[in-house]
N, C-alpha and C positions, 0 to 999 in steps of 0.2 A: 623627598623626591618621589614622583610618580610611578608605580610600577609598570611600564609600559607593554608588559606580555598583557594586563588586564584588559587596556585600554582599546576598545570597539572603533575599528576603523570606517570609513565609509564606506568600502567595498567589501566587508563582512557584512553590515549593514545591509547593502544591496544583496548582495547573495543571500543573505537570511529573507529576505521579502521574495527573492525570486524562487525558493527552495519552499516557502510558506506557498506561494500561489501553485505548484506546482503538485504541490502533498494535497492540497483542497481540490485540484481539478481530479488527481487520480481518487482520493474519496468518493467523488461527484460520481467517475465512469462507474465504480464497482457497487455503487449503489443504483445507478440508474440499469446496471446489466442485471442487478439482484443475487450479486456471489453471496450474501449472508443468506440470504432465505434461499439457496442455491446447497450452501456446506450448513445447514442449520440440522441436519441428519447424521454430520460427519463429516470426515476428509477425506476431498476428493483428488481425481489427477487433474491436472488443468484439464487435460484432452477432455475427460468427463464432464468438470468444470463450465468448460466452454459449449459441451453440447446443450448442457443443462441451461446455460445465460446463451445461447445462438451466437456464438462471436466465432471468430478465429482463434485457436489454443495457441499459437506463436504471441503475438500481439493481446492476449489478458494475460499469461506470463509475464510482459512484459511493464503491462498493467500492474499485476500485483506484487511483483519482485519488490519493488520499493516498497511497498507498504508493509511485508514481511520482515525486511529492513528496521525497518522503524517501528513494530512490533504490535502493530493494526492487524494481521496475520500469522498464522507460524508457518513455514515453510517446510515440511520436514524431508526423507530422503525421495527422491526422483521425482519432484517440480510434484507431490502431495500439497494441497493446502490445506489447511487446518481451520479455524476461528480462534484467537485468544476471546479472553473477557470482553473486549469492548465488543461485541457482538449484538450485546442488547441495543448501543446506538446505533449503530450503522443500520 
């Protein structure tokens, strides 16, 4: 009998394709804004962050939360970003 906790349903499916288009677009903004050659000196405060990229610091927060998430970023204490490793891609 099949284990059926393993077995991939169609709406994981879906949500894994809408969660894959969604990690590609916020990569898309934080390269097109240039946060890597932006924090390539060090960690900054978003407010910093944002002056450096011209955005709004509310909204690249919000930007880059998820991608500290998912560990494209480190996030460390009061909304600081950091770069992990992959830095060289981005």
């Amino acid at each position: 009998m099949a284990n059926t906790s393993t077995q991939v349903t169609p709406d994981r499916v879906l949500q894994q394709m809408i969660m894959g288009f969604r990690l590609s677009q916020l990569l898309h903004v934080a390269a097109k804004l240039g946060v890597a050659d932006a924090l390539a000196q060090g960690p900054k405060s978003t407010r910093d962050l944002a002056t450096a990229c011209n955005c709004d610091p509310d909204a690249l927060y919000r930007t880059l939360r998820p991608l500290a998430q998912l560990g494209v970023l480190i996030e460390q204490n009061q909304q600081r970003i950091k770069l992990t490793t992959m830095r060289e891609y981005l």
